[in-house]
C-alpha positions as CSV (number, residue, x, y, z in Angstrom):
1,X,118.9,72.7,96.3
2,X,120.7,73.2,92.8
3,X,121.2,77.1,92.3
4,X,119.8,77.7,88.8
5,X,120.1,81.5,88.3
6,X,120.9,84.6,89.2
7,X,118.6,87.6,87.8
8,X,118.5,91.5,89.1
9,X,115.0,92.3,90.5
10,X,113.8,94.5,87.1
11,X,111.5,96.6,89.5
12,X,114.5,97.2,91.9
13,X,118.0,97.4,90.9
14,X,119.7,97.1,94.0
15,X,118.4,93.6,94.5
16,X,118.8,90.3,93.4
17,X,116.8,87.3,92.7
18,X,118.7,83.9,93.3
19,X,116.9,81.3,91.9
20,X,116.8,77.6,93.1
21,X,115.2,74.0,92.3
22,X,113.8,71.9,95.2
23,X,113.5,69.0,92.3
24,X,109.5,69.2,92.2
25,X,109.8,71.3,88.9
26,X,108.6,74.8,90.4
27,X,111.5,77.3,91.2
28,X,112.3,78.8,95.1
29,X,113.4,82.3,94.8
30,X,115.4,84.2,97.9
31,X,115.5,88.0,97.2
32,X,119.0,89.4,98.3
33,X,119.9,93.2,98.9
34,X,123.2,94.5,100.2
35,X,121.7,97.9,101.1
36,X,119.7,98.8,103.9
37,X,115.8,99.6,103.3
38,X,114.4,102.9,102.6
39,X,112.8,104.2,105.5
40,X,109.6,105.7,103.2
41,X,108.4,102.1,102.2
42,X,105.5,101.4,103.3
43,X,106.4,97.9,104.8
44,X,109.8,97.1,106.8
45,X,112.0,94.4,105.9
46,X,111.8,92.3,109.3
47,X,111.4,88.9,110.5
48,X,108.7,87.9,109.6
49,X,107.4,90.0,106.8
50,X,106.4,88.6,103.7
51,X,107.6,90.0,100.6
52,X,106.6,87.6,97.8
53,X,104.1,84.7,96.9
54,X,104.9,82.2,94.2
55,X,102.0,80.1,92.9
56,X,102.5,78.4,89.3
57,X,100.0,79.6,87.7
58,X,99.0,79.3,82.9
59,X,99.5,82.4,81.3
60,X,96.4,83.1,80.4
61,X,95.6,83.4,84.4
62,X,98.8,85.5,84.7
63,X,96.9,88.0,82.4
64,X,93.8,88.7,84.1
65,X,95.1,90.0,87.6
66,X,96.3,93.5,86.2
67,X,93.0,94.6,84.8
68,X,91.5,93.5,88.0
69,X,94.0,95.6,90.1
70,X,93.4,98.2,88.1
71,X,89.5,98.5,88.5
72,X,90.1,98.5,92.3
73,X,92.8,101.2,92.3
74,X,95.9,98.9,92.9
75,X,98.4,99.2,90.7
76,X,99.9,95.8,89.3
77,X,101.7,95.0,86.1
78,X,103.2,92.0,83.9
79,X,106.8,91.1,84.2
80,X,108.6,88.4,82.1
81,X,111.5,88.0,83.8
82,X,113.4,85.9,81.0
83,X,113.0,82.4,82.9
84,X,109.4,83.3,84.2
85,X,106.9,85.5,84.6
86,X,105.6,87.9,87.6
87,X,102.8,90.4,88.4
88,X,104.7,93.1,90.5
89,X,103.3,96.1,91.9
């Protein structure tokens, strides 16, 4: 897959997002970090766990998840990342 771009993770400066096209216009994003975890998070980074979903998705559907969050107590915010844009939490 052609390498497209490399972005820091704006909710966590210690990683990197590398981004990638499989030629089927939607983007494949590997997370890279060159430090080890903190032990306090609440899920371990392990074979096997999940980090991230990608689903393409209009911008007016992007919008409506954060209010929704909000209303059941899980924080979850907006991100345009430049080339796209995420709902981190």
């Amino acid at each position: 897959m052609p390498f497209i771009v490399e972005q820091p993770n704006l909710g966590r400066e210690s990683e990197n997002h590398l981004c990638f096209d499989p030629g089927d216009g939607r983007l494949r994003t590997v997370v890279t970090t060159e430090h080890t975890p903190d032990a306090g998070r609440s899920a371990p980074r392990v074979v096997g766990w999940l980090q991230q979903i990608a689903l393409s998705v209009s911008k007016a559907t992007l919008q409506q998840p954060p209010a929704r969050l909000q209303q059941l107590g899980i924080r979850g915010e907006q991100c345009d990342r430049g080339f796209l844009d995420s709902l981190s939490p």
